[in-house]
N, C-alpha and C positions, 0 to 999 in steps of 0.2 A: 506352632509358632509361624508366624506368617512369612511369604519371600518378602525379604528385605532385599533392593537395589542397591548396591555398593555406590558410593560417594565417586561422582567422573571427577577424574583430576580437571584441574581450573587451570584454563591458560593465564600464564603471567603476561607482563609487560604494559606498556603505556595504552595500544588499545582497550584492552580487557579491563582496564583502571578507569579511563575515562568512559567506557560504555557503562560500566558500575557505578557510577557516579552521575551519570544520566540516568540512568534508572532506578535508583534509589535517591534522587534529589529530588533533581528536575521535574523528571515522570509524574514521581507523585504528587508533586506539589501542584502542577497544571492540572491533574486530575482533581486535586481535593476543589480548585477552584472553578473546576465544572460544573461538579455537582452543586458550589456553593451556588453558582449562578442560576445553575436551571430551578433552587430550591428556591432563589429569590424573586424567579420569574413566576411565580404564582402571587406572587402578594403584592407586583408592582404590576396593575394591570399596564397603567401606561406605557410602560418601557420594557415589556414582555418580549415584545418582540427585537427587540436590542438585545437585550439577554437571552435571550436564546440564539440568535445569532451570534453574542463573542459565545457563547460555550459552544457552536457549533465550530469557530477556527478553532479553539480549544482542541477539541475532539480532532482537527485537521493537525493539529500541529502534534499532538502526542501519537497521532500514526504515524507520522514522518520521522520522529525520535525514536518509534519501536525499529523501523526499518535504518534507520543510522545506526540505534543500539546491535542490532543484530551485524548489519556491516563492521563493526567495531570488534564485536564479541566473535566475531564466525573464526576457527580456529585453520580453514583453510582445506580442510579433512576433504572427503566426500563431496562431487559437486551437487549441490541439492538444488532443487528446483529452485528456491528462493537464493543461492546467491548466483546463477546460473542467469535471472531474469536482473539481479543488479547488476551482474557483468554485461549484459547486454545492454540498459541503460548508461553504465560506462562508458562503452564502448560509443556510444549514440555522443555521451558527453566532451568523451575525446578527440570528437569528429566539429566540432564548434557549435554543437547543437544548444538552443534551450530546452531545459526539462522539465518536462510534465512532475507534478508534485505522484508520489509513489506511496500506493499503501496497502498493503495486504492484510486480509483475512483468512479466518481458519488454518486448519491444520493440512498449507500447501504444501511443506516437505515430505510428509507422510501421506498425504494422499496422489501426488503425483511422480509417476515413474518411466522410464522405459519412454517409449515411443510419446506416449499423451504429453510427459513433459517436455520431449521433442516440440510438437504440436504448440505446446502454451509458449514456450523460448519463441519458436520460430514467429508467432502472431504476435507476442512482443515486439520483436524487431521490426516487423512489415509493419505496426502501429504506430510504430517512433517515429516513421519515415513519411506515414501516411498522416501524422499533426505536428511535422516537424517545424509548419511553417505559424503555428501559433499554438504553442504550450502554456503562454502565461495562463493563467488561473484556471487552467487543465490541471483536472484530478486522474490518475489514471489508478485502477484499484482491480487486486489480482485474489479474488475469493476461494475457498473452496467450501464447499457443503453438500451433504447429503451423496449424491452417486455422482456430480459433477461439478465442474469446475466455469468461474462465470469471470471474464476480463471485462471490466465498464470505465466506460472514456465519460467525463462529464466534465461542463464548465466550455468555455472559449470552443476549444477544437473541437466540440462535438456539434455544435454550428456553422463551423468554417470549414471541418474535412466532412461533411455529410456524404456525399457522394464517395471521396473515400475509402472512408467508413464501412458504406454499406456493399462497395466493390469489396473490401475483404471479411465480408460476410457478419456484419454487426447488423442490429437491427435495434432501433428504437417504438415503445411504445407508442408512445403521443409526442406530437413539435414539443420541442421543448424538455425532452425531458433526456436523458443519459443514453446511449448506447448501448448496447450489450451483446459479446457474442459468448456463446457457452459449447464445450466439449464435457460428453459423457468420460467418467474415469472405466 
């Protein structure tokens, strides 16, 4: 007979309501209209590139409701690297800052711990500070994969804080293209 996981109890209350409800509405609804778009974008040569572009905010905007749904749904437990890095963008918010749009990838909580997630918190924070003075249509995206961890600044501030940027140890490919600084796990 196989192990079976016991069912985690489910936080009640208005957050945990409304992050359910973003995720089961919302969520998917913007996803179904992704994929409608990108499947339209093969047959409308003309305006391919329009469509593919809204499903590209598409895709912008359902990270940013994964990262709200989690703020909404986090029980408060354990500090895990991911709410450890929204508290830090709080904290930046509380301070009259604008904020860079936020969106992670992979399996940050489980793969960062101990000291590294020290490291990823603290280059968050020196980050906020260092494109504090032009966040609009600043993406800031906090991955994990494979044996490391990769934080990339793209959009506005990664033209305007270059220097920066590369003072706290980002590096970009070619002009023009995203930032990126990476810590082995």
């Amino acid at each position: 007979m196989p192990n079976r996981v016991p069912p985690q109890p489910r936080p009640s209350g208005v957050s945990w309501d409304l992050a359910r409800e973003l995720h089961d509405h919302v969520l998917q609804r913007l996803f179904a209209v992704g994929l409608q778009l990108e499947s339209m974008s093969t047959s409308a040569r003309d305006d391919s590139k329009q469509l593919i572009g809204a499903a590209g905010v598409l895709d912008d905007a359902i990270a940013e409701l994964r990262v709200a749904i989690f703020a909404l749904s986090d029980t408060g437990g354990a500090r895990s690297a991911r709410r450890r890095v929204l508290e830090a963008v709080d904290d930046f918010r509380r301070a009259g800052k604008p904020l860079p749009s936020l969106a992670f990838a992979g399996p940050i909580d489980g793969a960062l711990d101990g000291p590294v997630q020290d490291a990823v918190v603290d280059m968050v924070r020196r980050l906020l500070v260092a494109i504090s003075d032009c966040t609009d249509g600043t993406v800031v995206r906090l991955e994990a994969a494979g044996s490391g961890v990769d934080l990339t600044v793209s959009g506005r501030a990664a033209d305007a804080a270059r220097a920066a940027l590369s003072d706290l140890g980002f590096s970009q490919d070619a002009p023009g293209s995203a930032f990126v600084w990476s810590s082995q796990l």
